[in-house]
KOLSELO-965001 format. One line per 4 residues: their letters; for each residue x, y, z of C-alpha. Coordinates in steps of 0.05 Angstrom, whole numbers, plus 5000, padded with zeros to 4 digits. Layout:
<vokes>
A) X,Y,Z | ... .
</vokes>
This chain:
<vokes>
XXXX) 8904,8132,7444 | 8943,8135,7378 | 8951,8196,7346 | 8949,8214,7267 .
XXXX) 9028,8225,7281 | 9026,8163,7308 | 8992,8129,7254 | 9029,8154,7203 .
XXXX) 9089,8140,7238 | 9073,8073,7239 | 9045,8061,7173 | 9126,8087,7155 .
XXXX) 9155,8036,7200 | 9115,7977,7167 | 9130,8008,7092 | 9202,8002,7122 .
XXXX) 9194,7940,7148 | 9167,7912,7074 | 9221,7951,7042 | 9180,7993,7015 .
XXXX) 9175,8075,7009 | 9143,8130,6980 | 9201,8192,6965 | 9175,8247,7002 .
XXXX) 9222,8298,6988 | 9272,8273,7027 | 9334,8222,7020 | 9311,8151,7005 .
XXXX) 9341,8095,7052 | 9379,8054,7014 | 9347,7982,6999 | 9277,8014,6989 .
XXXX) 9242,8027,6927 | 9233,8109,6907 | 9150,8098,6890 | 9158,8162,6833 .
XXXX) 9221,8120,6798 | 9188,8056,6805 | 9135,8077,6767 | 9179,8127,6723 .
XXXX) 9211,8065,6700 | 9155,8029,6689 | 9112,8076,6646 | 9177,8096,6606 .
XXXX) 9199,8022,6600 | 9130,8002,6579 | 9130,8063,6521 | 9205,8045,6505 .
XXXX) 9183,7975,6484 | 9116,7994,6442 | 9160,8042,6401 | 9213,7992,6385 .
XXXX) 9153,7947,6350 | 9135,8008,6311 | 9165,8076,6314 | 9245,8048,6322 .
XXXX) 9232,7988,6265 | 9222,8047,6218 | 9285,8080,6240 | 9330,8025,6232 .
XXXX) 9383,8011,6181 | 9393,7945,6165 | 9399,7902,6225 | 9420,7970,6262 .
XXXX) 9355,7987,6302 | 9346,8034,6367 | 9335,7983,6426 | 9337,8029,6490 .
XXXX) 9300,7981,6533 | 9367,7965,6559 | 9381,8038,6588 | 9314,8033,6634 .
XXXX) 9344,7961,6654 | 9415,7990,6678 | 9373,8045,6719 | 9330,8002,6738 .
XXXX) 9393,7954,6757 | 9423,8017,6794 | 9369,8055,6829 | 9318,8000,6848 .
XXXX) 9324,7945,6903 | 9328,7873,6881 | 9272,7845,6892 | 9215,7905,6851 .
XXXX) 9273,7917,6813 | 9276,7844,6778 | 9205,7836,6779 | 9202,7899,6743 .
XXXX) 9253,7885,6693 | 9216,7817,6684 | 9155,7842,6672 | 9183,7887,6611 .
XXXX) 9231,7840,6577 | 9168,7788,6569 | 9131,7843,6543 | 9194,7851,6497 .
XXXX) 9204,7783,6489 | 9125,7772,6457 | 9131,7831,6416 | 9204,7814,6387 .
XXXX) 9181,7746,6352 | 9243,7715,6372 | 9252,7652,6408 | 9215,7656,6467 .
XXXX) 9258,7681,6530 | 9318,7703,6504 | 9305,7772,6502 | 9283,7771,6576 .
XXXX) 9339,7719,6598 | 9392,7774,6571 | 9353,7833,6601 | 9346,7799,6670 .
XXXX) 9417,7785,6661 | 9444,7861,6653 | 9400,7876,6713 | 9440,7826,6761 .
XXXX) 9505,7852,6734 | 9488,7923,6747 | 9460,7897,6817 | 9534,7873,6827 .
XXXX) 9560,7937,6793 | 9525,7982,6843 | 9556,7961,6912 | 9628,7996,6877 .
XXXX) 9607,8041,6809 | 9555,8103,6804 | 9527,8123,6737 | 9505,8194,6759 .
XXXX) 9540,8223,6687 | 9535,8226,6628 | 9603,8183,6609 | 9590,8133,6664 .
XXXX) 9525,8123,6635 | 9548,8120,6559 | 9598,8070,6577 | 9558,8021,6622 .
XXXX) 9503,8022,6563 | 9555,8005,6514 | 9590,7955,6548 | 9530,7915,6571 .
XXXX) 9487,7930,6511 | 9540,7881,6483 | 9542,7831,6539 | 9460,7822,6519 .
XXXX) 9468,7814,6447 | 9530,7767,6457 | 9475,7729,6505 | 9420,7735,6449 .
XXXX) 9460,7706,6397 | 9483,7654,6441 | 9417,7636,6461 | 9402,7634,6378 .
XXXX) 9464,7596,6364 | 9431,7546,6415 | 9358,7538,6398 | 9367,7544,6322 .
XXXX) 9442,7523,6307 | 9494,7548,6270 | 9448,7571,6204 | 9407,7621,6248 .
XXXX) 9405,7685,6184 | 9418,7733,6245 | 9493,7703,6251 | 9507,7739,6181 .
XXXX) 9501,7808,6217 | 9550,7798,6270 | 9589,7858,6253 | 9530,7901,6276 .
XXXX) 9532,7881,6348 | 9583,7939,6361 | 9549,7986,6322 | 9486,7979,6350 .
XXXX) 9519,7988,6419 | 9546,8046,6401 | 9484,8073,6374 | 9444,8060,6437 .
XXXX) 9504,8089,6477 | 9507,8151,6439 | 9427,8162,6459 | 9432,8133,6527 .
XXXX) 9430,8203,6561 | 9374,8222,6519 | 9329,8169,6552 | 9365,8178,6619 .
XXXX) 9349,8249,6618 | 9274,8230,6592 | 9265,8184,6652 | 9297,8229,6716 .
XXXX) 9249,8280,6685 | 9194,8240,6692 | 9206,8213,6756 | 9206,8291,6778 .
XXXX) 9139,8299,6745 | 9102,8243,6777 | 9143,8266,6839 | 9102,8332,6838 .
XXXX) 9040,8304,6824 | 9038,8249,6876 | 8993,8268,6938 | 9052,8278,6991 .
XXXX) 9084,8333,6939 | 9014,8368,6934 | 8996,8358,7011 | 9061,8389,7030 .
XX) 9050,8457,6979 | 8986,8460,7010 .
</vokes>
């Protein structure tokens, strides 16, 4: 006869088994998705992109505008397996990409893009501090608006009015570096909250 042990023992080995887990408390195996940062990055990722539509548009300067999508991407890229990690990403940059107004897909080719490279970037680099984490956003916030205009250079041509502000590509990479740990912070401190409020956290202070 199987006991609850034994059932919940098993219903670990096939979340295992699907690469799948939910964080208990305890070190996540490597390759399987943390359930509280999954959905950390979701619900922050999903807020990130309705406030650059309203709250960030009145914030910018110019062509300079907040766009720190790109710092839940390179966690995203960095914390979360492959596979829910692109689908993830996916799923936000065409949410980006319909509310930008741009050509359709760029925005979530470029996105999709940084995600691989921090894939890559993860077997050697860790982003645990603050510098780590201001670089990596700068350097790849630049890598997706060099794709973006690309992509713009393509589909419209040469006479694309957005190839008149090239000189704020840098700037606006340094402005979303110089918030990165801002959002960084925002998001490890909601992954703790949903973290206490999921029912393993509240079974085990019972």
């Amino acid at each position: 006869m199987e006991t609850g042990n034994g059932t919940a023992s098993g219903g670990r080995t096939w979340a295992a088994a699907a690469g799948l887990a939910v964080e208990d408390g305890t070190t996540a195996t490597k390759g399987m998705v943390q359930w509280p940062r999954f959905m950390a990055t979701l619900l922050l990722g999903f807020l990130l992109v309705a406030l650059s539509c309203t709250l960030f548009n009145w914030w910018s300067a110019g062509p300079l505008q907040l766009q720190p999508l790109i710092v839940v991407v390179i966690s995203a890229g960095f914390h979360i397996p492959l596979i829910p990690g692109a689908i993830l990403t996916f799923f936000l940059a065409y949410i980006y990409d319909l509310s930008s107004g741009g050509p359709m897909g760029l925005q979530m080719t470029s996105y999709v893009v940084v995600f691989c490279l921090c894939k890559l970037a993860e077997r050697k680099l860790e982003i645990n501090s603050w510098p780590f984490q201001m670089a990596a956003v700068c350097l790849l916030s630049l890598v997706r608006q060099a794709l973006v205009m690309l992509g713009m250079v393509l589909v419209q041509g040469m006479e694309d009015p957005q190839l008149d502000n090239l000189w704020a590509i840098p700037g606006h990479a340094i402005l979303v570096a110089l918030t990165a740990p801002i959002f960084f912070g925002l998001l490890d401190w909601l992954i703790k909250l949903i973290s206490r409020l999921s029912p393993t956290a509240r079974r085990k202070r019972d």
